[in-house]
C-alpha positions in Angstrom: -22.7 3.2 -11.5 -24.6 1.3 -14.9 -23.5 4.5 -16.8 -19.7 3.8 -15.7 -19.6 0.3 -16.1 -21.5 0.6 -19.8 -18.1 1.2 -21.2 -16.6 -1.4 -19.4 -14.4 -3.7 -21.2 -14.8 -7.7 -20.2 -11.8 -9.8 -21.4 -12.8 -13.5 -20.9 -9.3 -15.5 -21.2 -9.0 -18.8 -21.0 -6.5 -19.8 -17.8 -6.2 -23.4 -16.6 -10.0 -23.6 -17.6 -10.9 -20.9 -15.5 -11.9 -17.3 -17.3 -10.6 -14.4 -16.8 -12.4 -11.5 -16.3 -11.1 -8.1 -16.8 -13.1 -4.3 -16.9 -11.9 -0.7 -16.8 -14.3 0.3 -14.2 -13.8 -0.6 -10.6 -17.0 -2.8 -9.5 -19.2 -1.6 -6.1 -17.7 -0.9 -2.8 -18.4 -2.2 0.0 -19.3 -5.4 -0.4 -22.5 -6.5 1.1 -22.5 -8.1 4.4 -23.6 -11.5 5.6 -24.1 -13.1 8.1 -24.1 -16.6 8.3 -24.0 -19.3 11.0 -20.8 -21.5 10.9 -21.4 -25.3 10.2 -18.8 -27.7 11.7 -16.6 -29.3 9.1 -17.5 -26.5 6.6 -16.2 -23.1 5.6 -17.8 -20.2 4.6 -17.2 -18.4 1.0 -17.5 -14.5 1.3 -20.1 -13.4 -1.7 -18.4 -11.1 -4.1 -19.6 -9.4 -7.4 -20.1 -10.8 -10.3 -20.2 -8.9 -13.4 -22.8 -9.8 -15.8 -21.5 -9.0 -19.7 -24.6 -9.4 -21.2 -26.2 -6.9 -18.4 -22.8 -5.1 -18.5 -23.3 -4.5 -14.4 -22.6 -6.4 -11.6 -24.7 -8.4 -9.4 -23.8 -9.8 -6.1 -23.1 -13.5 -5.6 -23.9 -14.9 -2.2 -21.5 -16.5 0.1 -21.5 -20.3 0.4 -20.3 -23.3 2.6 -17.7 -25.4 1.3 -16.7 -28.8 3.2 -13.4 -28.0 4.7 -10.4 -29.5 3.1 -7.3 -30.6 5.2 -3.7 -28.9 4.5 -5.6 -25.8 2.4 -7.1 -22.8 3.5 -9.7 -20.9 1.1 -9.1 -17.5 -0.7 -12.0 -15.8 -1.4 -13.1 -14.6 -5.0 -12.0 -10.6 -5.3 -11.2 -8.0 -7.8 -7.6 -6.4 -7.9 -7.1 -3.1 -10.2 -4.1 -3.8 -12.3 -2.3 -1.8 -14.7 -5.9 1.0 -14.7 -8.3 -1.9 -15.0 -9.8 -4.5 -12.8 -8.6 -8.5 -12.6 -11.4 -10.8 -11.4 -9.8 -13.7 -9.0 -11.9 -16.5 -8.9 -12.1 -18.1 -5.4 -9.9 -21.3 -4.6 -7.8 -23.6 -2.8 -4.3 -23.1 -1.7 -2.0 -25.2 0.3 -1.4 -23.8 3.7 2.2 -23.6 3.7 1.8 -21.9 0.3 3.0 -24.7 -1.9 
């Protein structure tokens, strides 16, 4: 795994003050599991990796409660391979009827 992703390529881009982060190798699968007690009036962010440029691997980032918000639903953070190389989506809010 370190050997592939020494090559990787990280992209930071500057999106509605968010980066973008963008490699050509695909980062560890499966994710880890956790297990976490639910809290009322909070959701739970699934942990995801992270990749470290300076370290040039990843490293897992833990899930997390957020308060809930009314009228949105959470999308957790995940990476999506794109066009041979791999799109980090930050986690956020949406509207729940997708406005």
């Amino acid at each position: 795994m370190a050997i592939a992703l020494a090559g990787a390529l990280v992209v930071p881009l500057a999106v509605n003050a968010t980066a973008v982060i963008i490699i050509d190798a695909a980062p560890p699968a499966p994710p880890v599991y956790e297990q976490m007690p639910a809290r009322q009036g909070y959701i739970i962010t699934p942990g995801y990796y992270r990749y470290e440029a300076d370290r040039r691997e990843p490293t897992w980032v833990k899930g997390d409660y957020l308060a809930e918000r009314r009228g949105e639903h959470y999308v957790g953070s995940e990476w999506r391979a794109r066009d041979g190389k791999y799109h980090f989506d930050e986690g956020r809010w949406e509207k729940k009827d997708g406005k």
